[in-house]
DSSP file (Angstrom, degrees, kcal/mol; ACC not computed):
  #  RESIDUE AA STRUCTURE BP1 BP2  ACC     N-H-->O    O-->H-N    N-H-->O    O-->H-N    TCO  KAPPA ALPHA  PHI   PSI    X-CA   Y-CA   Z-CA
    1    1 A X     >        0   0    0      0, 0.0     4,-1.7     0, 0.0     3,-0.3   0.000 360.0 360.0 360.0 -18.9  142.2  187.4  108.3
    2    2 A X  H >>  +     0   0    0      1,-0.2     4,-1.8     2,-0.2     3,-1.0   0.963 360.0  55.4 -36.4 -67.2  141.9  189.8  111.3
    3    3 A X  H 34>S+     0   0    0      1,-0.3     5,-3.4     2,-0.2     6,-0.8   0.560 110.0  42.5 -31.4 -36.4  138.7  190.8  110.0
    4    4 A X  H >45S+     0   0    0     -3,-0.3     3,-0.6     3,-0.3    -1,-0.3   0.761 110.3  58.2 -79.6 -42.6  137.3  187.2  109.9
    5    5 A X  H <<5S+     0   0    0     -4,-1.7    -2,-0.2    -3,-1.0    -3,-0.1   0.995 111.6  39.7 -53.4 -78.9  138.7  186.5  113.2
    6    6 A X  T 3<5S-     0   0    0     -4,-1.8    -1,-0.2    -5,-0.1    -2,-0.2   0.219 115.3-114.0 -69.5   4.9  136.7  189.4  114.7
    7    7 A X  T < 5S+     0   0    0     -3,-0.6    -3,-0.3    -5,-0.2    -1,-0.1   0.709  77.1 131.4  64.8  35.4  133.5  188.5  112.5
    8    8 A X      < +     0   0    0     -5,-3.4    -4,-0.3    -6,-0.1    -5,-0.1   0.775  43.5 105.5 -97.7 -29.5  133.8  191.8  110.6
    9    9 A X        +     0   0    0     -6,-0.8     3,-0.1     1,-0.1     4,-0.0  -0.071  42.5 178.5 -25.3 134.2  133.4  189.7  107.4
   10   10 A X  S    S+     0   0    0      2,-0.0     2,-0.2     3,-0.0    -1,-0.1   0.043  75.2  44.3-128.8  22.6  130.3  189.7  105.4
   11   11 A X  S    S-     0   0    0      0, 0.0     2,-0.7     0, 0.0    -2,-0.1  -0.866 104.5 -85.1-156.2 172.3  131.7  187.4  102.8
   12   12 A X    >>  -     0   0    0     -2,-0.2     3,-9.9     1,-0.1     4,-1.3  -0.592  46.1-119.0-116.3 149.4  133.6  184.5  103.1
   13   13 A X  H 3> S+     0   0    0     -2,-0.7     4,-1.1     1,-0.3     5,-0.4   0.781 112.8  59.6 -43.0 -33.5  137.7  185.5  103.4
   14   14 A X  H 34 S+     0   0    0      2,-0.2    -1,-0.3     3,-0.1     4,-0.3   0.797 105.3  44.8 -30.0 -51.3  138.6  183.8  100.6
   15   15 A X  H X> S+     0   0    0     -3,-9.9     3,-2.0     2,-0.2     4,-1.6   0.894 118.1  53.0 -80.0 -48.7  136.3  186.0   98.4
   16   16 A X  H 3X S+     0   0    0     -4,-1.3     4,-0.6     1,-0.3    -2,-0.2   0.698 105.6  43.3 -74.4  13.1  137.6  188.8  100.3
   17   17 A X  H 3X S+     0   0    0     -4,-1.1     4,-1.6    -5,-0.5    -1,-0.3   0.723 110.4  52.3-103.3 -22.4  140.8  188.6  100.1
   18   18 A X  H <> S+     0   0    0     -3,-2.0     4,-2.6    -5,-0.4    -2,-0.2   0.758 117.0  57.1 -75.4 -12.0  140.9  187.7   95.9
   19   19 A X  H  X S+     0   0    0     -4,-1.6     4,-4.2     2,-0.2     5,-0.3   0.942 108.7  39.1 -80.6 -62.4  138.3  191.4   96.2
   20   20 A X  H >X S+     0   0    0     -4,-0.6     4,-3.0    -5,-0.3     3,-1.7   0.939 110.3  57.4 -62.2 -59.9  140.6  193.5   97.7
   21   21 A X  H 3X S+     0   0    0     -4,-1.6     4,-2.8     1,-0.2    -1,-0.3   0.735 107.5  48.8 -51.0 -15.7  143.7  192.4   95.9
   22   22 A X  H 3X S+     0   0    0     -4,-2.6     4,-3.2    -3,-0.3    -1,-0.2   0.851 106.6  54.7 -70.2 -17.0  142.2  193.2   92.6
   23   23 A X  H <X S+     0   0    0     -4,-4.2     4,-2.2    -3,-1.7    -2,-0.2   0.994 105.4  53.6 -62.7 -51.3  141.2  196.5   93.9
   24   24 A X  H  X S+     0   0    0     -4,-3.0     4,-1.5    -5,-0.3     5,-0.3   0.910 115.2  45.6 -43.7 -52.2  145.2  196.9   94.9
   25   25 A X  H  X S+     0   0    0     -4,-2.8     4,-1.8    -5,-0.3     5,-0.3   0.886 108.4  51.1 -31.7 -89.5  145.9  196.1   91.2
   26   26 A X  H  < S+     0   0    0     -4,-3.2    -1,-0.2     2,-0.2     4,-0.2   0.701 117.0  40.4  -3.9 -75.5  143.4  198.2   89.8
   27   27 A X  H ><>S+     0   0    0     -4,-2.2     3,-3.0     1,-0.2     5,-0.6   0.924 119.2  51.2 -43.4 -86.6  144.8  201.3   91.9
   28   28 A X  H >X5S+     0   0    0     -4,-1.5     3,-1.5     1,-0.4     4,-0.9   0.671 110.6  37.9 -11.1 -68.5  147.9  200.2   91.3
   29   29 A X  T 3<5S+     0   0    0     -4,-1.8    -1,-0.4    -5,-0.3    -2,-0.2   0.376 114.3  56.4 -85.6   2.8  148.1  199.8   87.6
   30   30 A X  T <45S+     0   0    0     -3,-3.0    -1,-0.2    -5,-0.3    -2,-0.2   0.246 108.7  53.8-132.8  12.4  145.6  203.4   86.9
   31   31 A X  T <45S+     0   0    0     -3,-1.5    -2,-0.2    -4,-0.3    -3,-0.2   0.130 110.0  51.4-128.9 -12.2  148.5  205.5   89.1
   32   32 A X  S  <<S+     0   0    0     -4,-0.9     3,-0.2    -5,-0.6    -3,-0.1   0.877 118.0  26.9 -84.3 -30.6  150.7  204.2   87.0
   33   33 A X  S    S+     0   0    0      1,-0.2     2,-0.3    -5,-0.2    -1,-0.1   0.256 120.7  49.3-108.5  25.2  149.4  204.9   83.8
   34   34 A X    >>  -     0   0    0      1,-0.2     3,-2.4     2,-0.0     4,-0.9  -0.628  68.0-170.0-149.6  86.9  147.3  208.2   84.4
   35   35 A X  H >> S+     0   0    0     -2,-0.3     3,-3.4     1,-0.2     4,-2.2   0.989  84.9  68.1 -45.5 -61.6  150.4  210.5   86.6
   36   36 A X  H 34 S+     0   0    0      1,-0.3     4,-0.3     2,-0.2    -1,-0.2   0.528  95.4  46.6 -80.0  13.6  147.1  212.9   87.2
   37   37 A X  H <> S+     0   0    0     -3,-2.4     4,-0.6     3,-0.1    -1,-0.3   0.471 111.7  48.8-107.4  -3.9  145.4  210.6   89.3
   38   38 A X  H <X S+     0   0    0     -3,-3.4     4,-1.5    -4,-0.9    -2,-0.2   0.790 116.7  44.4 -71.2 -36.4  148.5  210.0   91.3
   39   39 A X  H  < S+     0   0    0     -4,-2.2    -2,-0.1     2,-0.2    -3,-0.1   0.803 111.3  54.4 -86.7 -14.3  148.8  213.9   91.5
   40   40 A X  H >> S+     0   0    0     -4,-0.3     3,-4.2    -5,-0.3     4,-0.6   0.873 112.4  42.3 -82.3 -99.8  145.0  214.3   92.3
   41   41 A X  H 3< S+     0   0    0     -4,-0.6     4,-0.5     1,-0.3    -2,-0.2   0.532 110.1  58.6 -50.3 -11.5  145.1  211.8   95.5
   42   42 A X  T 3< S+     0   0    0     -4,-1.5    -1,-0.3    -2,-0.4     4,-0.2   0.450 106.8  45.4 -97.2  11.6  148.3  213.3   96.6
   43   43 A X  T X4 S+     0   0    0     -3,-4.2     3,-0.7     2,-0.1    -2,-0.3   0.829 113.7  49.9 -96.1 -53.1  146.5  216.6   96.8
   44   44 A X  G >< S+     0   0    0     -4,-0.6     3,-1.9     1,-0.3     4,-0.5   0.970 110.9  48.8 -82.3 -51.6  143.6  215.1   98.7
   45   45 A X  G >  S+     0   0    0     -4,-0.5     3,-1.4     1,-0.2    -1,-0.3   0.959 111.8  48.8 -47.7 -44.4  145.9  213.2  101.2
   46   46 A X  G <  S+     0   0    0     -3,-0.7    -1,-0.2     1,-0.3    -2,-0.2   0.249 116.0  44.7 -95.8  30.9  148.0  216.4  102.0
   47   47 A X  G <  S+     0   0    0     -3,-1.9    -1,-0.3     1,-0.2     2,-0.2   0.052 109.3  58.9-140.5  23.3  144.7  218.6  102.6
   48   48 A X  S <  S-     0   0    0     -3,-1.4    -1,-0.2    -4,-0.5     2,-0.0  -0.900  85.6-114.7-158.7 138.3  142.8  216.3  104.5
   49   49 A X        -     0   0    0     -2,-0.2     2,-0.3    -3,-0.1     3,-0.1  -0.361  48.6-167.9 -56.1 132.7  143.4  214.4  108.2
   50   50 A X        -     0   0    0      2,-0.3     7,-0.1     1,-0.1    -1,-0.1  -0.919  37.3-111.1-125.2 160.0  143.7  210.5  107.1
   51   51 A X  S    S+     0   0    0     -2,-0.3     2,-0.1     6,-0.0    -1,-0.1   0.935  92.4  94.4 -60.4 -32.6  143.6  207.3  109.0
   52   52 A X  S    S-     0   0    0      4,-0.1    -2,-0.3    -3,-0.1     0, 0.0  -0.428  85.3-110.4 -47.7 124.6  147.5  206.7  108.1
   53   53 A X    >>  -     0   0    0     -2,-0.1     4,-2.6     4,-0.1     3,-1.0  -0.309  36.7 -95.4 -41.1 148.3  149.9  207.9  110.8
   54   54 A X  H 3> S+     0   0    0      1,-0.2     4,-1.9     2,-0.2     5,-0.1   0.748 125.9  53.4  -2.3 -91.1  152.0  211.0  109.9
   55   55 A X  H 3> S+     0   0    0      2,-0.2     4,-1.4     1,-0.2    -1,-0.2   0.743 113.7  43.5 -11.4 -56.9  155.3  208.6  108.7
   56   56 A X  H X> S+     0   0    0     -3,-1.0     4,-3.9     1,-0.2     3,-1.0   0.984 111.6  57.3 -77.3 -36.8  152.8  206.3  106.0
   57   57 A X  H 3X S+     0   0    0     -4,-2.6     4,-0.7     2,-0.2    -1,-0.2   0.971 109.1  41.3 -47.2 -53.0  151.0  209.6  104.7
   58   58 A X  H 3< S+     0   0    0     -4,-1.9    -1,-0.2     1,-0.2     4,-0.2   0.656 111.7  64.0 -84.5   4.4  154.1  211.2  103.6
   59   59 A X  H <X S+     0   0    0     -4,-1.4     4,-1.3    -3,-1.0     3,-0.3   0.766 108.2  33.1 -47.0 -62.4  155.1  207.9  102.4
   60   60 A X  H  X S+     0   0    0     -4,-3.9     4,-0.5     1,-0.3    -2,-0.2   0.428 115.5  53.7-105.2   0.6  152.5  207.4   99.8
   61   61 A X  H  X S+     0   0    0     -4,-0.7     4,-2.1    -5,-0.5    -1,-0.3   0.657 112.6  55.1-102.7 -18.2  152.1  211.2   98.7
   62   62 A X  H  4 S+     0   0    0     -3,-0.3     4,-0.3     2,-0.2    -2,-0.3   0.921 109.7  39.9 -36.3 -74.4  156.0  210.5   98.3
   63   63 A X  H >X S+     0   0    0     -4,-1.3     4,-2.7     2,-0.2     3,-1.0   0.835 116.2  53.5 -69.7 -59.6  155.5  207.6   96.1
   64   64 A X  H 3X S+     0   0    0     -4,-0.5     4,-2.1     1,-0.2     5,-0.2   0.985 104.8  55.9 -59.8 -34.7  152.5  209.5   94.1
   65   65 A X  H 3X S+     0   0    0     -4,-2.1     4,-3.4     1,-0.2    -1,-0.2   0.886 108.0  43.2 -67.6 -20.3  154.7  212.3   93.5
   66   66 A X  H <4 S+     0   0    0     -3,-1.0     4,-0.4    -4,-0.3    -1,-0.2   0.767 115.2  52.9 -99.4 -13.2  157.5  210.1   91.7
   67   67 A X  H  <>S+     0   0    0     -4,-2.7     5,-1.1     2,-0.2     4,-0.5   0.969 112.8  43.6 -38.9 -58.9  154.3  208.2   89.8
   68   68 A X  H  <5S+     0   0    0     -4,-2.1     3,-0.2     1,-0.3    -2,-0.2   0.893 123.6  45.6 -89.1 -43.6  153.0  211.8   88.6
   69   69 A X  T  <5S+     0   0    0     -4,-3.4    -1,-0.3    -5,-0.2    -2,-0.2   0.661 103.3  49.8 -61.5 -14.4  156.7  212.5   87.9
   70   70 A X  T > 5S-     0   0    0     -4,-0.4     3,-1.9    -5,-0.2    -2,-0.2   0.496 104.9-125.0 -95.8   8.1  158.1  210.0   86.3
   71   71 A X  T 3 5S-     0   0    0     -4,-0.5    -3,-0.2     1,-0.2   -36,-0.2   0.783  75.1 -50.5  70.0  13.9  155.1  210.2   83.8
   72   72 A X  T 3 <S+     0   0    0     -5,-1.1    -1,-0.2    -6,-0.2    -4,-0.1   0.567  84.0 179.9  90.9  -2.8  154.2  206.4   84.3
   73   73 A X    <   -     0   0    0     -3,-1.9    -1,-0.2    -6,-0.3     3,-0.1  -0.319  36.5-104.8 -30.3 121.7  158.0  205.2   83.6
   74   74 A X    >   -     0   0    0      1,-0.2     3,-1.9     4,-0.0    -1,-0.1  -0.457  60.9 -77.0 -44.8 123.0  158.4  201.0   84.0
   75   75 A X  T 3  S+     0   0    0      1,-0.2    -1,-0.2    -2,-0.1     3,-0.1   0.015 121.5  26.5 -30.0 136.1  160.1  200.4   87.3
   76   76 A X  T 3  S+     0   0    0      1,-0.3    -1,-0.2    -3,-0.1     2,-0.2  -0.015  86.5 118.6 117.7 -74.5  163.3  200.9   87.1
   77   77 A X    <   -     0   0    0     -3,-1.9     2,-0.6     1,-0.1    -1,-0.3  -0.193  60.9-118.4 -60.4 133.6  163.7  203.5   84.3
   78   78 A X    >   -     0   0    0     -2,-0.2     3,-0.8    -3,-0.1    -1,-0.1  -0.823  37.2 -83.6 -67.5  89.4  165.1  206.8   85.1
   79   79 A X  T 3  S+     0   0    0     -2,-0.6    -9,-0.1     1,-0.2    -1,-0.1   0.661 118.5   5.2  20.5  85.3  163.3  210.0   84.8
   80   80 A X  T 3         0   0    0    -10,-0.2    -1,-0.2     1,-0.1   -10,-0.0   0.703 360.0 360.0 120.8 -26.3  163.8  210.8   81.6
   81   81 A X    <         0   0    0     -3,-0.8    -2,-0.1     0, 0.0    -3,-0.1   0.043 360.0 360.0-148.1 360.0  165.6  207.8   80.1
């Protein structure tokens, strides 16, 4: 709602807010089931400056590396098991 607040919208927040979360799904649900597009966007993050601070970058190449390892495992699951 920042964005709308600050007139940065070019749709009305509503639409953009049902847009983005499907994208989050989307991601979401295609780095779970395909480990080598988790392990491809955690090579691109740690070979390129991103807008995330330090801290959230090695955060989320963190998190892709136990997606690319755990093969797509259901939350939960153990490595393995």
């Amino acid at each position: 709602m920042r964005c709308a607040a600050a007139g940065r919208l070019r749709v009305d927040p509503d639409l953009a807010e049902q847009t983005i979360m499907s994208a989050n799904v989307g991601v979401a649900l295609s780095l779970v089931t395909q480990p080598n597009t988790a392990l491809q966007l955690a090579a691109l993050l740690r070979g390129r400056p991103s807008v995330l601070g330090g801290p959230e970058t090695a955060l989320l190449v963190h998190w892709l590396d136990t997606l690319a390892t755990q093969g797509g495992s259901p939350v939960g699951t153990p490595p393995g098991g």
